[in-house]
Backbone bond lengths (Angstrom), bond angles and torsions (degrees), N, CA, C in turn:
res aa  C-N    CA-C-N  psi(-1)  N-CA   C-N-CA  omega(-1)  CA-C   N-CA-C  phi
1 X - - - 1.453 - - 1.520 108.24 -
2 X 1.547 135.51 114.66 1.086 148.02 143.98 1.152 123.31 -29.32
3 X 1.775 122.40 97.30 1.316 132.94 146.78 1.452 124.58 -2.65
4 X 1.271 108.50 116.14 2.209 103.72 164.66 1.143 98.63 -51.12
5 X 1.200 113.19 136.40 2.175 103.60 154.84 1.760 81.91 -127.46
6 X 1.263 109.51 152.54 1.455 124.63 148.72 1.377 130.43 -79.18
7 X 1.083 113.87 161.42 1.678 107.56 -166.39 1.850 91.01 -95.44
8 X 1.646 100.74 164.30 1.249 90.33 164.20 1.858 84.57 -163.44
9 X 1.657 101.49 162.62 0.980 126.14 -175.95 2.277 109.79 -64.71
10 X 1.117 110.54 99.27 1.482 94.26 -179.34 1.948 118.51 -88.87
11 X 1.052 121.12 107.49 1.947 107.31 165.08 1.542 104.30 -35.89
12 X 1.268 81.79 146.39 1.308 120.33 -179.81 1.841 96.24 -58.67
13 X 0.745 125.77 -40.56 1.884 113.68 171.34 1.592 98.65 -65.13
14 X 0.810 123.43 -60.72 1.739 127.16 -174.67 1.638 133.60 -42.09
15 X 1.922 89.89 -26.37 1.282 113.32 171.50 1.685 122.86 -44.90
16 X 0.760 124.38 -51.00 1.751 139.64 -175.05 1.316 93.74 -59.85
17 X 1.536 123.12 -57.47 1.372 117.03 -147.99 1.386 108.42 -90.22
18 X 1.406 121.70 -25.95 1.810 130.44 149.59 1.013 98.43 -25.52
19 X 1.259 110.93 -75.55 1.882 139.04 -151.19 1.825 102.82 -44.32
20 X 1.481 97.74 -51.96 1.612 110.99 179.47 1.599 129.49 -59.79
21 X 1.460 81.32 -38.90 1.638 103.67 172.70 1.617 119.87 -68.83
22 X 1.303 104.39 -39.82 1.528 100.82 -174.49 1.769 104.51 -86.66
23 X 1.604 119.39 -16.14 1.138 100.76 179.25 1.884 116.51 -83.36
24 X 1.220 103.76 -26.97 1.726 110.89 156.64 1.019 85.45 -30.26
25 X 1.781 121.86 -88.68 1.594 129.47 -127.58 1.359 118.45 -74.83
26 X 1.547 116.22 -20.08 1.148 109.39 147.23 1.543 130.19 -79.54
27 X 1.480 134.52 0.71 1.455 129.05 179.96 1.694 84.41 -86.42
28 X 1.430 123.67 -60.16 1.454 127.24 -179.21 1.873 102.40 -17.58
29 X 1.338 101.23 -70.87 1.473 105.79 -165.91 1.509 95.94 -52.53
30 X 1.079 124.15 -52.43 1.439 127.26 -158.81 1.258 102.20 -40.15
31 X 1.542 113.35 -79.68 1.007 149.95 -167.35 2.204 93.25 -30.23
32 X 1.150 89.77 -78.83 1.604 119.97 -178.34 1.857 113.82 -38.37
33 X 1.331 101.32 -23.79 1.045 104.46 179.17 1.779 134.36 85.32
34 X 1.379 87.90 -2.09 1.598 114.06 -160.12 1.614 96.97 -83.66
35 X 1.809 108.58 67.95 1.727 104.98 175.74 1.469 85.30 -103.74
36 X 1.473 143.57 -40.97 0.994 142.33 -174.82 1.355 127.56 -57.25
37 X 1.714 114.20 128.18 1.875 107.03 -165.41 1.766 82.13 -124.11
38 X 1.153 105.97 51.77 1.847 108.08 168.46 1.520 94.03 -103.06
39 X 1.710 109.48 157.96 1.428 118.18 177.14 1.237 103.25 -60.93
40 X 1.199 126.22 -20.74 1.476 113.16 -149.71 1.767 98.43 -112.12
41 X 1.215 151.87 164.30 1.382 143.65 -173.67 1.605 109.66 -176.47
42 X 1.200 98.09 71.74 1.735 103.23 -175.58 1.650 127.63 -28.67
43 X 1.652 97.21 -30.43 1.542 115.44 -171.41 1.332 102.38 -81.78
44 X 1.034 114.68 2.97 1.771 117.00 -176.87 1.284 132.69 -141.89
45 X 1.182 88.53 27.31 1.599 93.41 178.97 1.522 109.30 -128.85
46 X 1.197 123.80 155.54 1.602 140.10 171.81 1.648 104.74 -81.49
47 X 1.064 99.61 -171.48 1.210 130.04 172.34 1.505 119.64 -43.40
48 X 1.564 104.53 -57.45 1.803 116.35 174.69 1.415 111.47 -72.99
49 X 1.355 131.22 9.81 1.376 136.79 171.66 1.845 114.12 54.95
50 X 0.913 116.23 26.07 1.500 125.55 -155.67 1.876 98.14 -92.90
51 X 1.390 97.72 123.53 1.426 97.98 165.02 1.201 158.40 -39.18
52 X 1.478 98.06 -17.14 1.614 142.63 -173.06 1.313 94.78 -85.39
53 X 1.670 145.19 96.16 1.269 131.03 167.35 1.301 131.07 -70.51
54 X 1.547 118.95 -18.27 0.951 156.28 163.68 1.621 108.66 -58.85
55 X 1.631 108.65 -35.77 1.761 80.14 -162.61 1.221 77.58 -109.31
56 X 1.722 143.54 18.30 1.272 126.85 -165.77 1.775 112.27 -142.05
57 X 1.119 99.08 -2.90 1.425 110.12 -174.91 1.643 103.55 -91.88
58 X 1.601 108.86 145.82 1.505 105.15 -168.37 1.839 88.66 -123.46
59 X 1.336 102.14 148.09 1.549 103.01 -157.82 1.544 103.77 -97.62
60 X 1.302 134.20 145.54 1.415 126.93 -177.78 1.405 122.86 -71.48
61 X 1.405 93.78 -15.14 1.315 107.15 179.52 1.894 113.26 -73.03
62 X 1.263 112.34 -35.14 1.100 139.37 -159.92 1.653 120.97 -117.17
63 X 1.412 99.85 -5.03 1.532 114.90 179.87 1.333 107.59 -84.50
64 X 1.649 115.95 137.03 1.707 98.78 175.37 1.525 94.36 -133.37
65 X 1.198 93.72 56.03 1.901 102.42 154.41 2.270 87.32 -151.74
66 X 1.667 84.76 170.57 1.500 95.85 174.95 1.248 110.40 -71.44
67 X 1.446 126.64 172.11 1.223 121.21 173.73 1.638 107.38 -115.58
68 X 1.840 104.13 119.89 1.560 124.23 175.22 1.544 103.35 -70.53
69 X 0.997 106.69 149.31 1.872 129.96 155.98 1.192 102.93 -108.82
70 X 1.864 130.20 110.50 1.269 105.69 172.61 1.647 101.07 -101.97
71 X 1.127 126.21 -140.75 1.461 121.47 -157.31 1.609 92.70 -153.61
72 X 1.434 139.94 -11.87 0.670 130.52 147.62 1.916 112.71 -160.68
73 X 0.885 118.82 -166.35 1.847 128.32 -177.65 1.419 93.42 -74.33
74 X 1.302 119.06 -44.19 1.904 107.85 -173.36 1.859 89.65 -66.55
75 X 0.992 130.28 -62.61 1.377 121.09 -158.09 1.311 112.77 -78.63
76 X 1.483 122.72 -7.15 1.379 127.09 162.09 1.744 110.64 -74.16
77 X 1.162 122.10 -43.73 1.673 131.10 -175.77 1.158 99.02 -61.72
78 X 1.361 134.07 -55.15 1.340 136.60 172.81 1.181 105.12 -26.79
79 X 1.258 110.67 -80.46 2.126 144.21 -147.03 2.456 80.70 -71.72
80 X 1.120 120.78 -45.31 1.661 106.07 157.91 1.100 137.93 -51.14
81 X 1.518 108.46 -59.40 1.901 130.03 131.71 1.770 98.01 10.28
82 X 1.294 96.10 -76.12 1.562 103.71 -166.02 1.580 126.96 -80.44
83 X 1.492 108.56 -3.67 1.245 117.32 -176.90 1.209 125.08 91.71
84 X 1.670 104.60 16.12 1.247 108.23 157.67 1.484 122.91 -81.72
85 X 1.394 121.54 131.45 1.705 133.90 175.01 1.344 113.89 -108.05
86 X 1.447 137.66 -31.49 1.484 124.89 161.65 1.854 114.83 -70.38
87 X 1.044 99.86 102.52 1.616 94.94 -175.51 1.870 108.75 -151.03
88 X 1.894 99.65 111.11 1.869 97.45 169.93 1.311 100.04 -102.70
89 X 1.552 106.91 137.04 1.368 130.46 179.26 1.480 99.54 -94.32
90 X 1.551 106.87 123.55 1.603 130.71 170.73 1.827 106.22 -39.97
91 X 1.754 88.58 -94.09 1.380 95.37 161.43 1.537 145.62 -104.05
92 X 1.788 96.12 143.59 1.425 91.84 -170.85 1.661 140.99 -15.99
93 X 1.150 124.67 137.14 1.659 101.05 -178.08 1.381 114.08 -87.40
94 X 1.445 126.73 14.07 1.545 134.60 -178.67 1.420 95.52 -95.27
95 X 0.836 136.61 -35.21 1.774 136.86 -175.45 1.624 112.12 -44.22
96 X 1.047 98.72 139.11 1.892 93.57 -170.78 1.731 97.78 -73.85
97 X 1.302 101.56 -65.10 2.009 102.80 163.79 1.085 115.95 -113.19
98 X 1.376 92.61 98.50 1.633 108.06 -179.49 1.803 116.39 -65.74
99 X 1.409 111.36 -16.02 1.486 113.21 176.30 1.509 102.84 -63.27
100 X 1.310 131.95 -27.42 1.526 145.80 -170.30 1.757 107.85 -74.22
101 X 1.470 103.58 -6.46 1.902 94.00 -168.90 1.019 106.92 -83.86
102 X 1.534 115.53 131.93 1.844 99.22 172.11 1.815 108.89 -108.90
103 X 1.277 111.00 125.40 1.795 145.42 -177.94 1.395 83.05 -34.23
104 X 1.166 75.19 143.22 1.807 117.73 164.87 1.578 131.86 -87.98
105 X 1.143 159.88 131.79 1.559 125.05 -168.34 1.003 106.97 -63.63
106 X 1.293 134.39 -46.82 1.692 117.83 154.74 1.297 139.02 -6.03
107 X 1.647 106.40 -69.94 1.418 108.02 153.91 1.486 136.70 -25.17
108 X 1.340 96.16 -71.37 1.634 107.09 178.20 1.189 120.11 -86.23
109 X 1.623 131.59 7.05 0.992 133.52 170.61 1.889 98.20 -78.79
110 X 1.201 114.88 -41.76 1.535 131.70 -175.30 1.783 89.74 -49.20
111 X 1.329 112.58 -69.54 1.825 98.02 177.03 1.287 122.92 -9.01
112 X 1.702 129.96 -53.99 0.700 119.69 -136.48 1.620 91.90 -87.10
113 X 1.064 145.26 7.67 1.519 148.58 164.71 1.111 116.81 -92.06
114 X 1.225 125.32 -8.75 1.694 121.69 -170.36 1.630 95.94 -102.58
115 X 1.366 92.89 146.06 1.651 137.59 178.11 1.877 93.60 -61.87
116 X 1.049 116.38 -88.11 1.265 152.52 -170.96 1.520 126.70 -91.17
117 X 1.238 138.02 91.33 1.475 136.38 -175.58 1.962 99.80 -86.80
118 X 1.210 93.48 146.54 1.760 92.05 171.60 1.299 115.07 -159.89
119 X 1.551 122.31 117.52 1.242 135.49 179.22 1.141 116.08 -137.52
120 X 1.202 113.21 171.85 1.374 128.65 -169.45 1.816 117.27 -86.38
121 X 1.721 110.05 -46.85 1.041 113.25 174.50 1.233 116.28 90.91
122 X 1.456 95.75 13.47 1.699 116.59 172.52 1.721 99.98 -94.41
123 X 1.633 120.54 -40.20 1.516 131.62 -159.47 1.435 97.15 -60.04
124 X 1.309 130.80 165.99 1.681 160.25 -149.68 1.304 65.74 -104.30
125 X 1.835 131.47 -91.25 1.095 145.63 -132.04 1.642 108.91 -76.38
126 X 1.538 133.43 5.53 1.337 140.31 169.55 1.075 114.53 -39.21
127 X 1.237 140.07 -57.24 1.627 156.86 -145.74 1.306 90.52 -83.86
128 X 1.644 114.54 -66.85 1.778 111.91 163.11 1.364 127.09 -13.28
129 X 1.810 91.61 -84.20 1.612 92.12 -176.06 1.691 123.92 -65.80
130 X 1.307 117.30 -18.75 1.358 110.07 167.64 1.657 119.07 -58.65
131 X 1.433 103.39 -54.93 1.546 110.26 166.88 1.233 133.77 -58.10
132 X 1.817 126.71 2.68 1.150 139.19 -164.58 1.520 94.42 -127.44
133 X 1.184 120.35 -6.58 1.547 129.64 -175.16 1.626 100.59 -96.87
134 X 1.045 116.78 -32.06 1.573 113.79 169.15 1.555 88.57 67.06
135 X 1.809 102.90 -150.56 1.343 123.74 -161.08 1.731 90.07 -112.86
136 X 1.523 129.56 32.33 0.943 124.61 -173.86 1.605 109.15 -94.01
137 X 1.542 107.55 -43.45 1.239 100.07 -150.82 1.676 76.90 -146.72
138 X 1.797 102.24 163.03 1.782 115.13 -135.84 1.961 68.54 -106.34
139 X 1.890 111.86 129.81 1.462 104.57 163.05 1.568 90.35 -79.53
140 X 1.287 95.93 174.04 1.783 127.22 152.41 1.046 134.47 -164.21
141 X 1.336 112.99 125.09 1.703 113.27 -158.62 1.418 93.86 -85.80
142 X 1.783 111.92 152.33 1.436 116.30 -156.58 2.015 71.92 -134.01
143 X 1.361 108.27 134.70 1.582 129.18 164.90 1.425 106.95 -67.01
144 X 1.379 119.02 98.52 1.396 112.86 -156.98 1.926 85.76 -110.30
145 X 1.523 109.66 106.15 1.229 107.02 -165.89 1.752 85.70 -167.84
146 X 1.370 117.18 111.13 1.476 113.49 -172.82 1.796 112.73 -92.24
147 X 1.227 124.90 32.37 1.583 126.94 147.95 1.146 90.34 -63.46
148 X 1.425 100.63 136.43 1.388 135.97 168.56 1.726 132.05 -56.93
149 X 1.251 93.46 -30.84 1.778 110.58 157.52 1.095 120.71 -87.16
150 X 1.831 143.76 -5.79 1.115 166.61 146.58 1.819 95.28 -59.13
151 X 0.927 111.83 -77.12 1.510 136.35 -160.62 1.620 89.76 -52.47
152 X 0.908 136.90 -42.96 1.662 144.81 -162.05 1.342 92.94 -79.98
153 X 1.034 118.47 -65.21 1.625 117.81 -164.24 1.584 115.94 -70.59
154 X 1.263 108.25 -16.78 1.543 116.28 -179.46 1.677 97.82 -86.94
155 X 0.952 89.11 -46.06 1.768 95.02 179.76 1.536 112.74 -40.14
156 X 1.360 103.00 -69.76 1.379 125.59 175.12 1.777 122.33 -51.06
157 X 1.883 93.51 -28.00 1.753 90.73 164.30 1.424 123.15 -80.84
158 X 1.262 116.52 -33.48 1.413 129.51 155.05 1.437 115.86 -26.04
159 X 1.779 118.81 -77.82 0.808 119.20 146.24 1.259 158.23 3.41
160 X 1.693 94.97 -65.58 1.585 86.75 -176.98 1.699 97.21 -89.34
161 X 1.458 129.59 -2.96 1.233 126.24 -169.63 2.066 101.62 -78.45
162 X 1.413 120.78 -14.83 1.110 124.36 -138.69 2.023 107.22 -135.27
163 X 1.840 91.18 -12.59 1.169 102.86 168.48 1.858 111.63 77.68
164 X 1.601 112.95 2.60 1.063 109.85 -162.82 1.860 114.90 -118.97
165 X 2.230 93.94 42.91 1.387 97.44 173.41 1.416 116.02 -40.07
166 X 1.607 120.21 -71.24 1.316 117.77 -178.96 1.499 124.54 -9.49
167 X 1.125 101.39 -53.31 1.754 102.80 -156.45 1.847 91.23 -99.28
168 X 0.873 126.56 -5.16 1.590 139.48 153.18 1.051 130.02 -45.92
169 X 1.288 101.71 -62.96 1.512 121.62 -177.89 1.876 104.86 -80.52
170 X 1.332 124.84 -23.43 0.869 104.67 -158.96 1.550 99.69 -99.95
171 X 1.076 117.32 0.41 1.576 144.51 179.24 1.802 99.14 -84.01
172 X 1.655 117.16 -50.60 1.353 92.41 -173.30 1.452 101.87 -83.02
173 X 1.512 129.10 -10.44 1.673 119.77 179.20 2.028 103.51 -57.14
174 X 1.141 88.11 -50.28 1.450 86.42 -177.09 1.874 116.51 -68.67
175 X 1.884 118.49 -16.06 1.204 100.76 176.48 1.644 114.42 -87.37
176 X 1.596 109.34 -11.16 0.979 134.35 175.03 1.426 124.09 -53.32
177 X 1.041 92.13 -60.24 1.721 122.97 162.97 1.625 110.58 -51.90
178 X 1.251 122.47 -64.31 1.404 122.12 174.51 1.545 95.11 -55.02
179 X 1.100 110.71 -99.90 1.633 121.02 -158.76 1.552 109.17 -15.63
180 X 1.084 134.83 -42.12 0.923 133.02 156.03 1.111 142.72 -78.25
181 X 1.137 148.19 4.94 1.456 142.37 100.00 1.317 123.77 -44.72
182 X 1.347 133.76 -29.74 1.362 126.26 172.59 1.543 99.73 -70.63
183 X 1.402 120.22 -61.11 1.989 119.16 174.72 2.184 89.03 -23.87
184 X 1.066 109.27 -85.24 1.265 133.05 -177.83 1.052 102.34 1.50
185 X 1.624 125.15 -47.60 1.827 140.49 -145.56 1.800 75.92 -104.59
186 X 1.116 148.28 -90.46 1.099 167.79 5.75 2.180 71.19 171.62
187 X 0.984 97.78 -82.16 1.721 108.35 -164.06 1.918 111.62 -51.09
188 X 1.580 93.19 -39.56 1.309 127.09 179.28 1.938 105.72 -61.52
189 X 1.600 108.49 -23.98 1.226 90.02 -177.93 1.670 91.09 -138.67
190 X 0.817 123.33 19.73 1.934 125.18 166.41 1.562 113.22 -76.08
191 X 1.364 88.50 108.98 2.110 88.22 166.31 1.577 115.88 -26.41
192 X 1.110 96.16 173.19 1.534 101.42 156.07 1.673 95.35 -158.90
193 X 1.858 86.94 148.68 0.958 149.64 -31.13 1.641 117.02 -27.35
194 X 1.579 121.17 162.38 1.558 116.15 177.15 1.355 96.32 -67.92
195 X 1.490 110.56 141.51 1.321 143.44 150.48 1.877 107.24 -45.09
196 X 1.757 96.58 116.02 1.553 103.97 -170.36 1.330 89.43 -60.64
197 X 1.559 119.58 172.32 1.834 114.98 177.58 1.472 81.82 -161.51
198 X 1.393 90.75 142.08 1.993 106.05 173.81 1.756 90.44 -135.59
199 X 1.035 86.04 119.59 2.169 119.04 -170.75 1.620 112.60 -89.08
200 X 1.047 95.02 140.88 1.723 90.22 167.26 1.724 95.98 -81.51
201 X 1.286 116.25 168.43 1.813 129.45 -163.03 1.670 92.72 -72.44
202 X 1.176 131.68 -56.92 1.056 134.19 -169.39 1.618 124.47 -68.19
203 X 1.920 101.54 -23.27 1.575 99.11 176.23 1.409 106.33 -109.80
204 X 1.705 110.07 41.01 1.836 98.43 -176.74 1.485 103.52 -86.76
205 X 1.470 107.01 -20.05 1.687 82.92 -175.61 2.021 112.68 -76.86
206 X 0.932 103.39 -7.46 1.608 99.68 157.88 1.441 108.14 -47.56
207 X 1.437 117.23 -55.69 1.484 87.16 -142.10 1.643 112.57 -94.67
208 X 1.418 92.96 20.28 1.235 110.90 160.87 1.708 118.72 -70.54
209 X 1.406 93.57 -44.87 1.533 97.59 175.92 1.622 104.52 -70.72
210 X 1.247 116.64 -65.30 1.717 109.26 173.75 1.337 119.65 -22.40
211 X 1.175 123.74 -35.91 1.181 148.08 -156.19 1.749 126.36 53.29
212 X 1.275 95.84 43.82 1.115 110.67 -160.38 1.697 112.84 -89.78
213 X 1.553 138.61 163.23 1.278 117.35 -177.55 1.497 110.63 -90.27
214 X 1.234 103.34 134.25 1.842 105.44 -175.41 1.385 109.85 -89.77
215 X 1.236 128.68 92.87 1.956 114.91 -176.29 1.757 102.57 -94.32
216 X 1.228 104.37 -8.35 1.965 81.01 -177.90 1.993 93.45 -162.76
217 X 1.331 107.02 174.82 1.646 121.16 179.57 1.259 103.15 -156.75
218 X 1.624 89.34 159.17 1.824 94.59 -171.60 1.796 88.78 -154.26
219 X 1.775 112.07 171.75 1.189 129.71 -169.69 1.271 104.53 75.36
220 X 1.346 139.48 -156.77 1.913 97.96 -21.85 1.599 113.66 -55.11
221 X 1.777 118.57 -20.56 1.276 109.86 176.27 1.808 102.48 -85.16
222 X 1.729 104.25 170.54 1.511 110.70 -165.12 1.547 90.70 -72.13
223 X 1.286 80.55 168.22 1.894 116.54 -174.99 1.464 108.12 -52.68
224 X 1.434 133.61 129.83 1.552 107.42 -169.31 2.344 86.93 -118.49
225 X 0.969 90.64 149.02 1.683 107.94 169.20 1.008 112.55 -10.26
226 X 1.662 113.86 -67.20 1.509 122.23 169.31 1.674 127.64 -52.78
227 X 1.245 105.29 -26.40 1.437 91.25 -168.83 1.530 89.83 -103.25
228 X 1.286 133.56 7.39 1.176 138.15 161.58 1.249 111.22 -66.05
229 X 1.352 132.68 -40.97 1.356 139.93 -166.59 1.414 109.32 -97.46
230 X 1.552 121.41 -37.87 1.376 114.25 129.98 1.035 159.64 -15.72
231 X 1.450 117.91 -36.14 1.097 155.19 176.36 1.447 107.64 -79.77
232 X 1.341 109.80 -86.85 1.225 112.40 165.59 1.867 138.01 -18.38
233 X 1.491 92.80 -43.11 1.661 108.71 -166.17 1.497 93.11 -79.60
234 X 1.680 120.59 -37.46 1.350 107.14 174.89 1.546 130.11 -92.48
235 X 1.751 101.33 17.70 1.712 119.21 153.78 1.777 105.11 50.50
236 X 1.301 114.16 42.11 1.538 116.28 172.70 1.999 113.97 -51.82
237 X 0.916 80.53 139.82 1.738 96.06 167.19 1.702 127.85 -73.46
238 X 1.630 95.13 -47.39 1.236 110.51 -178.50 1.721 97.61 -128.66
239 X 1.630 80.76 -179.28 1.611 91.41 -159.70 1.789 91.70 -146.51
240 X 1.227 131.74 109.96 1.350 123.65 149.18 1.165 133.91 -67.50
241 X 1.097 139.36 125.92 1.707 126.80 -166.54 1.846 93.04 -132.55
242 X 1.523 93.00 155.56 1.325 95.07 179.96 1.788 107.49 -88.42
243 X 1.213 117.20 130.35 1.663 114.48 175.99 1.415 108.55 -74.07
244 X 1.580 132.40 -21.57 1.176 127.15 154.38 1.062 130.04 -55.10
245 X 1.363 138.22 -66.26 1.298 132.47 153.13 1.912 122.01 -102.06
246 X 1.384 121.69 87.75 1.006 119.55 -148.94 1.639 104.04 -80.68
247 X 1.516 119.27 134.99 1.458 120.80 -178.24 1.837 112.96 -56.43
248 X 0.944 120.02 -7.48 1.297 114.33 175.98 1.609 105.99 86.85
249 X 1.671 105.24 -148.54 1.265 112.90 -173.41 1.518 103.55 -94.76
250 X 1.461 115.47 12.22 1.433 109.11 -171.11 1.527 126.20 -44.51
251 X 1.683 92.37 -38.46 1.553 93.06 -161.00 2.006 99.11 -99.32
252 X 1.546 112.48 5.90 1.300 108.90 -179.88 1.611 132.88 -5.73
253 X 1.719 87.44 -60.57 1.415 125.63 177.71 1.420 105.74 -44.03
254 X 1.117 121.54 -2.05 2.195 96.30 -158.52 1.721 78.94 -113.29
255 X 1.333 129.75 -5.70 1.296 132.06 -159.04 1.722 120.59 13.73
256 X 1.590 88.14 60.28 1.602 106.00 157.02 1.456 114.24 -80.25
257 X 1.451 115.91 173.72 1.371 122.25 165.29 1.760 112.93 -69.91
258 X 0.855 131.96 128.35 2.024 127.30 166.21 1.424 103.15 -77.06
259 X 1.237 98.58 123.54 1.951 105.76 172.62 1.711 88.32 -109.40
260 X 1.453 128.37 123.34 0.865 122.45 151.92 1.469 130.64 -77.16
261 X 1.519 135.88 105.01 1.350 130.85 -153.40 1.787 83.90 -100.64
262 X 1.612 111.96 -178.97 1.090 146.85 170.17 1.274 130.30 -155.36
263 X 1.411 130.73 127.39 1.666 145.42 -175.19 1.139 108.38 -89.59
264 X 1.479 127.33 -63.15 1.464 147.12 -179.62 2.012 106.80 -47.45
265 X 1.131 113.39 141.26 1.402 111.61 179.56 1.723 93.60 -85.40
266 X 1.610 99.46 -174.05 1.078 103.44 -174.23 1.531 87.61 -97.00
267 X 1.799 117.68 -166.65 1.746 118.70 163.07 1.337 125.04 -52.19
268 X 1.241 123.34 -8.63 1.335 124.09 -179.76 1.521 108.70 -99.48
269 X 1.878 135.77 2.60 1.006 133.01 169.86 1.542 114.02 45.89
270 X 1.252 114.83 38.73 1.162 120.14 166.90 1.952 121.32 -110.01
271 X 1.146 100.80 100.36 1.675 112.93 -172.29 1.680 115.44 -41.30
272 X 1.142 108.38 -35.67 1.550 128.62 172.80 1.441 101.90 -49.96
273 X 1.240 107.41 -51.99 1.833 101.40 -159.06 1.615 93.36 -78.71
274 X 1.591 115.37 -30.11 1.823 83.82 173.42 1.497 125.49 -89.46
275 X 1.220 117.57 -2.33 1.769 113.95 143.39 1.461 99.33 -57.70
276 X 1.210 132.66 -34.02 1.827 104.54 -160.00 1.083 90.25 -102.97
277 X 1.736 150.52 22.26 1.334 133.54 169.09 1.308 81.78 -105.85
278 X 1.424 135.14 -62.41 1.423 115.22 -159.97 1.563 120.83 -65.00
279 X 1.484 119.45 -26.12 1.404 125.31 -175.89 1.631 98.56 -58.98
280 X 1.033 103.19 -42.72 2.276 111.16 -166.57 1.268 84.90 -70.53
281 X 1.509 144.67 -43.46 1.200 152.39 -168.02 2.074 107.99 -44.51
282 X 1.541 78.41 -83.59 1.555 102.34 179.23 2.056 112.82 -54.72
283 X 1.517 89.31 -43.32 1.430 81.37 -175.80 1.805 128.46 -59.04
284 X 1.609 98.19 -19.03 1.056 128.27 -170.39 1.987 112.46 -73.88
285 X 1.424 94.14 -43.97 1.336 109.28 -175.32 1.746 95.42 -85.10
286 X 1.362 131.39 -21.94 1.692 123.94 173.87 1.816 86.73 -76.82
287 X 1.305 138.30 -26.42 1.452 105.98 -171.10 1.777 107.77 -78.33
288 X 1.660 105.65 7.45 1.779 99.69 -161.92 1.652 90.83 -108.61
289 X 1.335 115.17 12.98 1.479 113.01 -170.49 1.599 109.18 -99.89
């Protein structure tokens, strides 16, 4: 977002050096990307996603880690996960599926400063940002899949790319630590036998953690007739649905419970809180069983 300046009258000696000044200040903007006067400005924000570029932007000059491009808030929380703190997020983190945003030249003009690009290779806009990354900056596809033994090892590749095991490791003691006490809640309040569960494709590795029984999956395309009747014959209890793109009333009919799951962190890119939204989630739908 572009500064007020006031106008002011310059002498005729002063003229030249105005003249010089404003053409800097417009290559600055150029350069910077700052044509956009939306709250939101991907090219300028850190880690805490905060509108304020100023109170959130980390300077290259002054940064003492590389600077990541992630591709979205799930692959930014990760690349934090690991102790990374220089980090611009592609797409917004308010977007319900943020893999769905398509870049701005802004956006991908921002590539051209980053150290490190990292996506999943799930996003619409992938092919983009790889091709907007040129031979500048190293991609790396990040396993964007939130099992907890997935999540460790990505962490840890981050990591070792970024020099910032320490604060890595001490990040998975503590996800370690949660996840297992939430499993804890999770086993502690699951029927038995497990509750059959038919998943959307993207939230099956939940119900691994639920520990719930998985007999069938559906999406990312809609529900087709057949697997409707499918569905049915194997009489599920529960139902995972993706909160990113949610299947609707498709599967009404099987009159399972809907667990609404989530992949994407919330604005605070903290991986923890979406184990603790989905655990309150699921646990909630075992008290309706």
């Amino acid at each position: 977002m572009e500064p007020n300046m006031k106008r002011h009258r310059p002498t005729p000696s002063a003229r030249l050096v105005a003249c010089s000044i404003a053409v800097v200040a417009v290559c600055v903007a150029v350069l910077a990307g700052c044509t956009d006067n939306s709250q939101w400005d991907s090219t300028a924000n850190s880690v805490s996603s905060s509108g304020d570029s100023s109170a959130t932007t980390t300077s290259r000059d002054e940064a003492t880690q590389p600077l990541i491009i992630a591709s979205t808030s799930w692959i930014a929380a990760i690349a934090k996960a690991a102790g990374a703190t220089n980090i611009t997020i592609i797409a917004p983190t308010e977007l319900q599926h943020p893999a769905d945003y398509d870049p701005k030249p802004s956006d991908l003009a921002s590539v051209a400063k980053a150290d490190f690009i990292l996506l999943g290779g799930f996003e619409a806009f992938a092919d983009r940002l790889t091709q907007a990354a040129g031979s500048q900056a190293e991609v790396i596809k990040i396993n964007a899949d939130n099992t907890p033994e997935v999540l460790r090892t990505e962490v840890r590749k981050i990591a070792d790319l970024l020099g910032t095991n320490d604060a890595a490791e001490e990040w998975i003691t503590k996800f370690n630590d949660r996840t297992e006490a939430l499993k804890a809640q999770l086993d502690a309040a699951r029927p038995t036998p497990a509750p059959a569960t038919v998943s959307h494709k993207f939230m099956a590795p939940w119900a691994e953690f639920a520990g719930v029984n998985l007999v069938g999956t559906f999406g990312p395309q809609p529900v087709t007739p057949s697997q409707l009747v499918e569905f049915k014959n194997l009489a599920p209890e529960l139902i995972f649905d993706n909160g990113h793109v949610p299947v609707g009333n498709a599967l009404d009919d099987l009159g399972a419970i809907k667990v609404t799951i989530i992949n994407f962190p919330p604005p605070s890119l903290d991986l923890l809180e979406v184990f603790d939204i989905n655990t309150e989630a699921m646990l909630e739908a075992f008290k309706q069983l």
